[in-house]
C-alpha positions in Angstrom: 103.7 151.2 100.8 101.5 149.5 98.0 104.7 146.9 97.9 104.5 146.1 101.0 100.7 145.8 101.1 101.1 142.0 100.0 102.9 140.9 102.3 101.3 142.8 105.3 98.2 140.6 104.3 99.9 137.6 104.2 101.9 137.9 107.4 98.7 136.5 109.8 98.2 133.4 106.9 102.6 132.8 107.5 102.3 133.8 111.3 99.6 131.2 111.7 101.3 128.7 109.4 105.1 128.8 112.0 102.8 127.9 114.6 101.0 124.9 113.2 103.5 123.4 111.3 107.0 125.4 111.5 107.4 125.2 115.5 106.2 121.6 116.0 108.8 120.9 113.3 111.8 122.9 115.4 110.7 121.3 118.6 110.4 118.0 117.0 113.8 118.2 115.2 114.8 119.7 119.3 113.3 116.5 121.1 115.7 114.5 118.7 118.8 115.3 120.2 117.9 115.2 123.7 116.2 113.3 126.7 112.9 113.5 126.7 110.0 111.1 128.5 106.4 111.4 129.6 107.5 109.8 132.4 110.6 111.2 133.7 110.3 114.5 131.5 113.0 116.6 129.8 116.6 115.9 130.3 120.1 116.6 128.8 121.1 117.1 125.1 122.4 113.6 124.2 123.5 114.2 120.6 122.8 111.7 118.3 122.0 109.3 121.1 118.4 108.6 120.2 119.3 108.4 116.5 121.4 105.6 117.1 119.3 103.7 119.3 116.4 103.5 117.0 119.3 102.3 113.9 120.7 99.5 116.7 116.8 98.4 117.3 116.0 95.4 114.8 112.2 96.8 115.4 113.4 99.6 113.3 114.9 97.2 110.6 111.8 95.4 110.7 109.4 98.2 110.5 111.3 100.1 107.0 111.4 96.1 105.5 107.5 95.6 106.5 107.3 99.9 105.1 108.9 99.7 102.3 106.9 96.0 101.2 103.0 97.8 102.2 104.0 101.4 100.1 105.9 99.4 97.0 103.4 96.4 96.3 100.7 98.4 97.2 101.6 101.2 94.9 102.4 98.7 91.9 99.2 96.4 92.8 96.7 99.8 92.9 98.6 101.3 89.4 97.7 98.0 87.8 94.0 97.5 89.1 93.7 101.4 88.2 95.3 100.5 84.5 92.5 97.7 83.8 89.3 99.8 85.1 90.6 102.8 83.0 91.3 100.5 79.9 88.2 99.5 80.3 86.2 102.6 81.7 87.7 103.9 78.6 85.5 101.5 76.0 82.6 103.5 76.8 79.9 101.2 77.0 76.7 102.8 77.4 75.6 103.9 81.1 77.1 101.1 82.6 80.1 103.0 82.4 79.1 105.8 83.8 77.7 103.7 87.1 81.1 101.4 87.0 83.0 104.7 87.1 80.9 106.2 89.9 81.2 103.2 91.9 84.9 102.6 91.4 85.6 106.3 93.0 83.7 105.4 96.2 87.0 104.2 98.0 89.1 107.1 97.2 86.6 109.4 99.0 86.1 107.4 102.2 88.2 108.3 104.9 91.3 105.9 105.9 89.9 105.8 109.2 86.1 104.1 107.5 88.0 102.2 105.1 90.4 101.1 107.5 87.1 99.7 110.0 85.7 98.6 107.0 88.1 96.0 105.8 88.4 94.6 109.6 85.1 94.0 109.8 85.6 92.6 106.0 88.5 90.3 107.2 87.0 89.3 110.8 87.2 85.4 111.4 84.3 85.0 112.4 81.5 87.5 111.2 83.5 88.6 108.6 81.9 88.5 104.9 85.2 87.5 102.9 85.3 84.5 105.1 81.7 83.5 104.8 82.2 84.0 101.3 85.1 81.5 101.8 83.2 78.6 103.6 79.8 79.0 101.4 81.9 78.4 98.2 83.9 75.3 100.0 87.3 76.8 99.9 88.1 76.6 103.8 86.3 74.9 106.5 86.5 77.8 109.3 86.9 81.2 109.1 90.7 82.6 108.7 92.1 84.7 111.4 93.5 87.1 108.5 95.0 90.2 110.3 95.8 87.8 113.4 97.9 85.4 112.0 101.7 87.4 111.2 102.1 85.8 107.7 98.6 87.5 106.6 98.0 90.7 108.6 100.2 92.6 106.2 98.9 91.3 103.0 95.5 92.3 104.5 96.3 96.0 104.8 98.1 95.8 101.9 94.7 94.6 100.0 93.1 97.4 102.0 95.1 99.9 101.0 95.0 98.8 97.2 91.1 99.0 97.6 91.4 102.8 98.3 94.0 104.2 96.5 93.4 102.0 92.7 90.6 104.8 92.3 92.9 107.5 92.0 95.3 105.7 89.8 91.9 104.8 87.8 90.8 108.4 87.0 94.3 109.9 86.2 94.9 106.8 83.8 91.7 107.4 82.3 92.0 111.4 81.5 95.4 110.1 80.1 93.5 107.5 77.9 91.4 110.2 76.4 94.1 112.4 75.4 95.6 109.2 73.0 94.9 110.5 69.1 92.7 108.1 67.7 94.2 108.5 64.7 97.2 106.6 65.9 94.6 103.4 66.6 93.3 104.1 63.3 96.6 103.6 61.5 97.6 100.9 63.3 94.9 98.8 62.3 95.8 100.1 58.9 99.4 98.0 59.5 97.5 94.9 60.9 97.9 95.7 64.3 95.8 93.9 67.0 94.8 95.0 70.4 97.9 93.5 72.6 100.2 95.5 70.2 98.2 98.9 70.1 98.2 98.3 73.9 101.8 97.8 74.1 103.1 100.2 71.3 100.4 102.9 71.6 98.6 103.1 75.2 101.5 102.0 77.2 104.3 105.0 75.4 101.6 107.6 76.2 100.6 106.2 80.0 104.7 106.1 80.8 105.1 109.4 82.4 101.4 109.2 84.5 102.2 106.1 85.5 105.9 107.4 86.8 103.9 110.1 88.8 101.8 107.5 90.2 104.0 105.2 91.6 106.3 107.9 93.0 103.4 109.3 94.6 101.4 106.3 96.0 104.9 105.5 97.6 105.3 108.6 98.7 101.6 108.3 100.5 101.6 104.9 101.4 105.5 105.6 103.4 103.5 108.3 105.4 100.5 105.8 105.7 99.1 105.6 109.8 95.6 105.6 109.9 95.4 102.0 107.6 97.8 100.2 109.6 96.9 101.6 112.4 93.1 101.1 112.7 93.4 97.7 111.5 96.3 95.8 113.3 98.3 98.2 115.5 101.5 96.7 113.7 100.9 93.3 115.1 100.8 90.6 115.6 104.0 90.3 116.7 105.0 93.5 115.1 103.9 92.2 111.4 102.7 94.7 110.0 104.5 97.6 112.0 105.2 100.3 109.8 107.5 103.5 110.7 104.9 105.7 111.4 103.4 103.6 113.6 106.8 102.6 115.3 106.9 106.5 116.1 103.8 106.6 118.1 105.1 103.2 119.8 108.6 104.8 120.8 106.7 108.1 122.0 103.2 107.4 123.8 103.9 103.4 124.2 107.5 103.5 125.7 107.2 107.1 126.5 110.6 107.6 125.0 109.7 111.1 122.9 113.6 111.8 122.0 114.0 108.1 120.3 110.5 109.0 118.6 111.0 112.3 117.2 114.5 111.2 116.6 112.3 107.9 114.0 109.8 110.9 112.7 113.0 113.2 111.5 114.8 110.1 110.0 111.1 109.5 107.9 110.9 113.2 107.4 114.3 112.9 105.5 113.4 109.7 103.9 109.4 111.3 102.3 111.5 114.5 101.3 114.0 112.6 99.4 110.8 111.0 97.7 109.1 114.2 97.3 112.2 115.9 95.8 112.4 112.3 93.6 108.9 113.5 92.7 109.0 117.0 91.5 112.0 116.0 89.1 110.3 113.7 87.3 107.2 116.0 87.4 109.0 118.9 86.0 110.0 116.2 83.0 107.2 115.1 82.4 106.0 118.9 81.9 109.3 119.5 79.3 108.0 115.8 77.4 
């Protein structure tokens, strides 16, 4: 009996947790293979009918190009913002450090949704302040339609999302930086060394595992990334910035087509668990380093 007492107590938390996320998965992985419309409801099983339609539709093609550009370059772009503020977060100087730190984290605790409003209003043509910051300093004459025009919209989420997640790289850097022996500086300038080649010989050999985790795992987030895109161009225009996830809200509550949808949402299921898998090996290295 006092065995079994465990799991007893955890059976409502496992109960609870099918439910929420186990069933939704089933049904999803269900829906997949069969068709299924808000319009004309639930039909026959189809196979892998759905699965091939969204593969045939150059949407799709577009979307993992447009998805694989916004997690990749944002990931890269927020590791190496979050590399400079640590480097220099790391100098210690005085309290302005302590305020630059504090104000450097305030992104990475907004919600997507608020950041994601934010940089619209940011990035509007015409009351936006990036544009009046633009035309006061001479650079254009009139305000830039930045998440309008299809050459820009994606490089403007892509700035928003580097704005929120460089924080997080920031503070994981940093607690690396601090763990560096300064004994190892000291011995280096013993040999002559100057600051590019402490950076390059010391800092950079001791950030390589971090900064493995941290681009796995901003791709990993950025991939599953809707609330950004979403709130700020809705994957146009002209389907610019549409990103998978997006795409499977477009294919399910847009073209009421829920099979072709949950068909998209498994293939990105398969696609973040190869990444997470990715993840957890080079974790579990880095834990054996």
């Amino acid at each position: 009996m006092k065995k079994s007492t465990p799991y007893l107590l955890l059976l409502p938390a496992l109960i609870f947790t099918f439910f929420v996320l186990g069933y939704p998965l089933i049904q999803n992985l269900v829906n997949s293979f069969r068709e299924v419309s808000l319009i004309r409801g639930s039909g026959g099983w189809t196979g892998l009918k759905n699965y091939a339609g969204v593969v045939e539709d150059p949407l799709f093609w577009l979307s993992f190009r447009n998805t694989l550009v916004y997690a990749v370059s944002g990931t890269v772009i927020s590791v190496l913002v979050g590399l400079g503020c640590a480097v220099l977060l790391n100098e210690r100087v005085g309290r302005i450090t302590d305020i630059a730190g504090f104000l450097f984290t305030i992104p990475w605790v907004l919600s997507p949704v608020v950041a994601g409003f934010a940089w619209k209003w940011l990035l509007n043509d015409r009351f936006g302040i990036i544009n009046y910051w633009l035309i006061q300093a001479g650079l254009v004459k009139e305000g830039i339609t930045w998440l309008g025009d299809p050459h820009t919209a994606l490089a403007g989420v892509i700035v928003a999302r580097v704005w929120q997640f460089f924080p997080f790289a920031m503070v994981m850097i940093l607690a690396c930086l601090q763990t560096i022996p300064d004994e190892e500086y000291e011995a280096a300038s013993v040999d002559g060394a100057g600051p590019l080649k402490k950076f390059m010989y010391i800092t950079l050999p001791h950030l390589r595992s971090v900064g493995a985790v941290m681009l796995l795992l901003g791709v990993i987030w950025s991939f599953n990334d809707f609330n950004m895109v979403f709130v700020m161009t809705r994957g146009g225009p002209i389907n610019s910035s549409m990103v998978l996830p997006v795409l499977v809200r477009e294919y399910s509550f847009v073209h009421f087509d829920l099979g072709k949808g949950s068909a998209l949402s498994v293939m990105v299921f398969v696609m973040l668990v190869s990444l997470s898998a990715l993840y957890l090996r080079v974790l579990a290295e880095r834990e054996h380093v």
